[in-house]
C-alpha positions in Angstrom: 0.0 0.0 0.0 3.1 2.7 0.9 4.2 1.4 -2.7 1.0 2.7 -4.3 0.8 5.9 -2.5 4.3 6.6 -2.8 3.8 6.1 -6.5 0.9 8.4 -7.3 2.7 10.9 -5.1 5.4 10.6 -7.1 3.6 10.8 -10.5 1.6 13.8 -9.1 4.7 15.9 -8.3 6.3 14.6 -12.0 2.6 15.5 -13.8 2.5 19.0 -11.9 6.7 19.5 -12.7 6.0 18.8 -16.2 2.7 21.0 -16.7 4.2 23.9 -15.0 7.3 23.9 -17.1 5.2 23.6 -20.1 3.4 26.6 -19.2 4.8 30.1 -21.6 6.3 32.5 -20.0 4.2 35.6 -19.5 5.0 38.1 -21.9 7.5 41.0 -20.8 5.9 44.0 -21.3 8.8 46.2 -20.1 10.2 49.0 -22.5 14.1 49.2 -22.7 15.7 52.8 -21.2 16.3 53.5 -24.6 12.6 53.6 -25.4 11.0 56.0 -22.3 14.4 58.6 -22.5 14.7 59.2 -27.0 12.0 59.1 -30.0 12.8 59.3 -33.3 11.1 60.9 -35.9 12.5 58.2 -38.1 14.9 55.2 -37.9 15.2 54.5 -41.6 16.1 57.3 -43.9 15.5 56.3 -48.1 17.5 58.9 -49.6 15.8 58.0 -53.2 18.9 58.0 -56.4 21.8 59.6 -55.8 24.7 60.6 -58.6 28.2 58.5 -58.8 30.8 60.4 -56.6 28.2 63.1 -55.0 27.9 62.3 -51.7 24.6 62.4 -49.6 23.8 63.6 -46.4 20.5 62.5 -44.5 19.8 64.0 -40.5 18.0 62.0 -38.0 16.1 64.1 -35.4 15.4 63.0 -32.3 13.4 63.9 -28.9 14.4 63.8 -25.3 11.0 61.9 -24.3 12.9 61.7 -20.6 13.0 63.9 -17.7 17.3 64.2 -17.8 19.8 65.7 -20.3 20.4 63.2 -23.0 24.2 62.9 -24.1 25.5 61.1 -27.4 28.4 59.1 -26.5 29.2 57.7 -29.9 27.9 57.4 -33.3 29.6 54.4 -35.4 29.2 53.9 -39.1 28.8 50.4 -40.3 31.5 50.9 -42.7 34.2 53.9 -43.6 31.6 55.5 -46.6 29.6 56.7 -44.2 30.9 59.6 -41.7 28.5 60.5 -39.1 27.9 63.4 -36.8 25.5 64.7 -34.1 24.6 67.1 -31.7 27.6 67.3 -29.0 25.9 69.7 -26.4 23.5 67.7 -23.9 19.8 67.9 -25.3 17.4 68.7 -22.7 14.2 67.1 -21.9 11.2 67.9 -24.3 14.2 69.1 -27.0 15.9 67.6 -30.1 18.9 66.7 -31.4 20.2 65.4 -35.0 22.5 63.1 -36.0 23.9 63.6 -40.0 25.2 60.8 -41.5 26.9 61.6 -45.0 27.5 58.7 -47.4 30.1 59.0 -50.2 28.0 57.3 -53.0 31.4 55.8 -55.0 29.9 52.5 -55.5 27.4 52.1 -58.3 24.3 50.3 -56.9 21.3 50.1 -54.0 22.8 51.4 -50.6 21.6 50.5 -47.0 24.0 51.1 -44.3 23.8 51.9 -40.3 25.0 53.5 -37.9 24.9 52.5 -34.1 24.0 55.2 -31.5 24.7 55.0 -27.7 23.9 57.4 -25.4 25.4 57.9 -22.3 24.2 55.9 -19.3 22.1 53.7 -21.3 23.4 50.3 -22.2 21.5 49.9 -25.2 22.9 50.8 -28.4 20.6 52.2 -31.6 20.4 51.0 -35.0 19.5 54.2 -37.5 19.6 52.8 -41.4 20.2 55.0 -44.6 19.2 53.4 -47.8 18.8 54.4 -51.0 20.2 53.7 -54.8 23.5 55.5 -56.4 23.3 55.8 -60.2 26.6 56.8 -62.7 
């Protein structure tokens, strides 16, 4: 009889084990820092057709959506044809700031390249994208 209880005891605890690690996470519903302090007004730039050997410059404008100055620490291209460059001074809460990214359309074809963004005290680096299409 212990045999039999001890056994649907043990089958129990496996059955409940089982169905509770089964069971999905709930989903996180948490926004990143980077998301309640900067908005903005575009992440992807298309900079339509450009001419051969005319370089291109595209500005992405942002908002302080948070209640402290906001500080670029670093912009980084994705490669060395694009050179960007952004606001130095601290933007204040409620104001914006711009980050220009100037690509040096040598190559022939359809363009898409990034450059990361981190701001200072967030760990979170930013993704902006420039695309577009460079004709002879």
């Amino acid at each position: 009889m212990k045999k039999i209880l001890l056994s649907i005891a043990f089958c129990t605890v496996a059955f409940v084990s089982y169905s509770y690690a089964q069971t999905a996470p709930a989903a996180q519903t948490s926004k990143s820092p980077l998301d309640s302090r900067v908005k903005f007004k575009s992440e992807t730039i298309d900079f339509g057709t450009a001419k051969q050997n005319k370089p291109v410059t595209v500005q992405f404008v942002f908002t302080n959506t948070g209640t402290t100055p906001l500080v670029i620490e670093n912009a980084r291209p994705s490669c060395g044809c694009t050179t960007p460059n952004y606001t130095q001074e601290p933007v204040l809460p409620g104001k914006e700031g711009k980050i220009t990214a100037t690509y040096n359309a040598a190559v022939v074809g359809q363009v898409s390249k990034t450059v990361s963004v981190k701001f200072k005290g967030i760990d979170q680096e930013l993704d902006l994208h420039l695309t577009g299409k460079v004709e002879p």
